[in-house]
N, C-alpha and C positions, 0 to 999 in steps of 0.2 A: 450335820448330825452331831451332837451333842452325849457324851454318854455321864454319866457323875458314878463315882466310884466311889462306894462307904462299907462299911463295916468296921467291927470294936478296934481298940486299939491294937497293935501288933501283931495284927494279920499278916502283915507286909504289901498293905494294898499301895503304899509310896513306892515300897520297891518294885511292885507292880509295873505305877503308873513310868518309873526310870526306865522298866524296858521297852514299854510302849510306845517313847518318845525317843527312847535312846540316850540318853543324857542322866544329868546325875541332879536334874532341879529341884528334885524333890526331896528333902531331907530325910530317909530313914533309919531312926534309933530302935532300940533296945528300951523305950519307957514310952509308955502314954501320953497323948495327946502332945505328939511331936509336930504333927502337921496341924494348924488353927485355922490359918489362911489357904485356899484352896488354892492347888497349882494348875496351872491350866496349860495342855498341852497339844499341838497337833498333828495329827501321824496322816501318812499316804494312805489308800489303801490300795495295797498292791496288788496287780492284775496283768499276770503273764500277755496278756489279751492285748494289755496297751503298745509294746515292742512289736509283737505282731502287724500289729496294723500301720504303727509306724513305720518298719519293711518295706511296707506293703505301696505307701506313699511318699517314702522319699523325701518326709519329713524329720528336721531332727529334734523342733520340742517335745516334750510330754507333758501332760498337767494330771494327773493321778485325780481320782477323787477325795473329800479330805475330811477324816474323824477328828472329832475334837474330844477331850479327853480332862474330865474335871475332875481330880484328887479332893477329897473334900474332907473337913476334920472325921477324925473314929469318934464314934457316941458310944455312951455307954447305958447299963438301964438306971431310969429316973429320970435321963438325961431332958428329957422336958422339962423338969423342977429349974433347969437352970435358964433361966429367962436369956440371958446375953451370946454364948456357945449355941445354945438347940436354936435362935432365933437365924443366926448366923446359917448354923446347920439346914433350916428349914429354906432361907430365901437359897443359899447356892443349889439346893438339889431343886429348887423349880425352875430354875436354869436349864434343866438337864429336857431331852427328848426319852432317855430310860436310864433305867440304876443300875448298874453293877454291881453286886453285894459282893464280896473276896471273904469267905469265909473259910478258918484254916481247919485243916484236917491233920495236919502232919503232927507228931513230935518232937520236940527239943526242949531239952530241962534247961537251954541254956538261954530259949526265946522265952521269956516273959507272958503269960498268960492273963487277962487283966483279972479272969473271975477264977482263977490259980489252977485251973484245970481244961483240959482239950475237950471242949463237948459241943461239934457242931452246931446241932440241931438246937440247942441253946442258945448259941449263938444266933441262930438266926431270928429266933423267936423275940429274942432281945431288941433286935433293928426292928423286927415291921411289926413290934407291939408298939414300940418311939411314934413309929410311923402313920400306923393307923389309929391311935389315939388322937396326934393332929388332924388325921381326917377326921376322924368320929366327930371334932367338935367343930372343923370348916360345915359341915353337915348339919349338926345339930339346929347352929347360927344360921342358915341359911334356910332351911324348916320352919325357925319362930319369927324367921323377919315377914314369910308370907305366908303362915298358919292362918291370919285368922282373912287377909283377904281370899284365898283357895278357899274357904267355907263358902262363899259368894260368887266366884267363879269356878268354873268348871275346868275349863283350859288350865287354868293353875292348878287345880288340884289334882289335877296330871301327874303336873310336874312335880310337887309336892310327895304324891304314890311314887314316885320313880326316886326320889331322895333317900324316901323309908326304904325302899327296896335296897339300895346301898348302906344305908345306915344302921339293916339287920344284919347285912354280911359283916361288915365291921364290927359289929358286937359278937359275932361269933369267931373273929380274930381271924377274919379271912380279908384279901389282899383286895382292894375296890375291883380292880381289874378284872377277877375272877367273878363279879355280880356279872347273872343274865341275865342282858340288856338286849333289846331289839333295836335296829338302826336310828329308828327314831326315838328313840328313848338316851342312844349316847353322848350324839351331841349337848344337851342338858348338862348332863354328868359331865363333859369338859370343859364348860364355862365355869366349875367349881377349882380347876386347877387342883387337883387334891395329888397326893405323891404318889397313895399304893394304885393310881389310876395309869400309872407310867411302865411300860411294860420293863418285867424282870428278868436280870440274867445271873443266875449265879455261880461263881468262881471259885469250885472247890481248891485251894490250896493243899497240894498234898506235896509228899516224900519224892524222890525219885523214883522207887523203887512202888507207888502207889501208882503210878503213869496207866499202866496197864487196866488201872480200874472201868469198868462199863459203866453207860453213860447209866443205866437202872441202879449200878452199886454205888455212884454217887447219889444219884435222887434218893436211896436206903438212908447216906450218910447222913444229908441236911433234912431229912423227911418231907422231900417237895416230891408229890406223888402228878401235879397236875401237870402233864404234856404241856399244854397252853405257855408255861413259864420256861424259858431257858437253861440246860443245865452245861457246862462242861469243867474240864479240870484244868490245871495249870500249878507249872512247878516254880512259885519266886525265886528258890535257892536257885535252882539250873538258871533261868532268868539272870539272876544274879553273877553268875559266873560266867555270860555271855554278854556281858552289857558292854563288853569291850573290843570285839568280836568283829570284823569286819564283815559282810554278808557270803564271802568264800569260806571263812575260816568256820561262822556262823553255820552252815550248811554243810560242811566235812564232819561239826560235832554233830550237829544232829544225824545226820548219816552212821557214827560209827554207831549211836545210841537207836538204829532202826529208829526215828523218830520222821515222818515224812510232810509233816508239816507243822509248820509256829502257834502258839496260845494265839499271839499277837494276831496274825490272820483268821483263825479260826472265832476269834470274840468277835472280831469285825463283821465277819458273815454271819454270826449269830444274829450280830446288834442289825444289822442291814434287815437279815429274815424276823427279827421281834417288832422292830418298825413299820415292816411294811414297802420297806426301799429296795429299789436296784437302780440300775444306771445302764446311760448307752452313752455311744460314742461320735465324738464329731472328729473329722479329718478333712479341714481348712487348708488357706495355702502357707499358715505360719503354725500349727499345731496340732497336734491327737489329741482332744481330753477326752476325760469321762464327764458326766452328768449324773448326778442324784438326783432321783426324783422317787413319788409314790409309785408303788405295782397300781397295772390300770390306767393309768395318767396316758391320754390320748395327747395326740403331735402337737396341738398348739398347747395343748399347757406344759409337754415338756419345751415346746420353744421358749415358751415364758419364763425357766428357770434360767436360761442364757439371759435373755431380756423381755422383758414388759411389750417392749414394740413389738419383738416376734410374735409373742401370742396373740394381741390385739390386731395386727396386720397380715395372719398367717395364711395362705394360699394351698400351697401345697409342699410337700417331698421328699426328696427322692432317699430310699431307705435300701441298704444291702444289709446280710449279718456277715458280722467281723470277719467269718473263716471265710466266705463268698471273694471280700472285698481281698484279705489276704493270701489265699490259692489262685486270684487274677490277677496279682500284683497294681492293683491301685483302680480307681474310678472309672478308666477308659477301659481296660478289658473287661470289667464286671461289666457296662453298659451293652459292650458289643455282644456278651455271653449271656444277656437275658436275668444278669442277676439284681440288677437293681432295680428298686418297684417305684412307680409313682403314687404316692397315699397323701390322701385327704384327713378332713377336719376332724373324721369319723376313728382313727385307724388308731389300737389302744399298742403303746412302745411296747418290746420284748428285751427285755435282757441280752444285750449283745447285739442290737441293731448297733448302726453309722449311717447317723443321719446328717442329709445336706438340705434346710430349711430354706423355702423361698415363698418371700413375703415382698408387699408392696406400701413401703410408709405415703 
């Protein structure tokens, strides 16, 4: 999973991306267009679930599942005017599986503002105007290459009706993502690769003392009214002051600040629920990991993210969930105790299964 992280300059989306990864790779100043080159970073995602079941088996690796994490230049508006930057700007974020927008909220006369004043909702309008402007004209192009054969075919002019249908919401400065599209109409719209098609998550930057805000008084702030799109908050400063933090020390601060759980994890399971992802678990005779895979994704295609052969050789089985496998302490008493199932080709993964794959090459 892939996420890319943008917004104007001196949001503090690099400072951001330093606490995410932990480390200091990413350069953040006090002036514009400090980051050019995109930093590329990637984090665990953490899952009390994996120790558990480790326990459980008497195993001592883990393999966490794993976010990947692209810092990418701040744009500003016009910034399409500039052919070499916005071109830069445009290929890293199609890199991405969904965007991060870090849009600040907070005050400080002493942070740098690039349009000299604190105005969300501005800012946001700023990004996904950049944004869907590039759509509007991937679209356009894409329209006049088979306008005039869709006149003659029918099938194409399907697809053609389903392009306008995107290409009016983008003129009314609405996000691709948000056009409604019927199943068969989406995939179409993805072979455009277009940006505002990538789902959004946005990262109010606030104060300390803003923490408290509801998830509805941020949607107020940036003017994002649609559920569909991700919202939550996140403090860079406190981020900042914990980037040195060892995960004890890390967890005493946020305890004395009633804080009970990290941005870091909470953007994670944002981006996992904006995606469409979860994971389950394998416990081998050398390891516990996790598996990303799509929600719905039935046994051999999650076998298929381990390997190509699993899926294509897939048989059958055997599936317990996490707590089953760790309240019987490992494979043998969950079997004697009726909690492990035997499932087929048929059988759609759940969130927190432990799956043992049996296939025949």
């Amino acid at each position: 999973m892939k996420v890319g992280i943008v917004g104007l300059p001196n949001v503090w989306k690099s400072t951001l991306f330093n606490a995410l990864t932990k480390s200091y790779s990413a350069e953040a100043q006090n002036f514009p267009f400090c980051t050019i080159e995109p930093n590329v970073g990637m984090v665990n995602v953490n899952d009390p679930r994996l120790e558990k079941i480790r326990e459980a088996v008497w195993w001592q690796k883990v393999l966490p599942a794993i976010c990947e994490f692209i810092d990418i230049a701040g744009i500003v508006k016009w910034a399409s005017k500039w052919e070499g930057l916005w071109n830069k700007f445009l290929a890293n974020i199609r890199q991405t599986d969904a965007i991060l927008q870090v849009v600040r909220a907070f005050q400080d006369s002493e942070i740098n503002h690039v349009n000299g004043k604190v105005d969300p909702k501005d800012d946001v309008e700023v990004i996904n105007s950049e944004l869907i402007l590039s759509d509007l004209e991937t679209v356009e192009n894409k329209m006049k290459s088979i306008e005039k054969k869709a006149k003659m075919d029918k099938k194409l002019m399907g697809v053609y009706e389903i392009y306008n249908k995107v290409k009016e919401n983008l003129e009314n400065w609405k996000l691709a993502i948000t056009t409604d599209l019927k199943d068969s109409e989406i995939e179409h719209i993805k072979e455009l690769h277009l940006l505002t098609y990538k789902p959004f998550i946005y990262a109010v930057n606030v104060s300390e003392d803003q923490l408290s805000l509801s998830e509805q008084e941020l949607r107020d702030i940036i003017w994002i009214q649609d559920k569909s799109i991700k919202v939550l908050s996140v403090c860079a400063k406190l981020e900042a002051d914990m980037l040195d933090f060892d995960d004890e020390e890390r967890k005493e601060f946020l305890d004395d600040m009633w804080i009970d759980s990290t941005w870091v994890d909470n953007l994670i399971k944002t981006a996992y629920d904006a995606l469409w992802l979860q994971y389950y678990f394998t416990a081998g005779e050398k390891e516990v990991r996790a598996w990303t895979i799509k929600k719905w994704s039935t046994a051999p295609e999650a076998a298929g993210v381990i390997h190509t052969d699993f899926q294509r050789w897939f048989i059958k089985a055997d599936v317990v969930n996490w707590e089953d496998l760790a309240e019987n302490n490992g494979w043998s008493k969950a079997r004697e105790n009726g909690k492990v199932r035997l499932e087929g080709k048929e059988y759609i993964v759940q969130d927190g299964d432990v799956i043992l794959f049996k296939f025949n090459v």
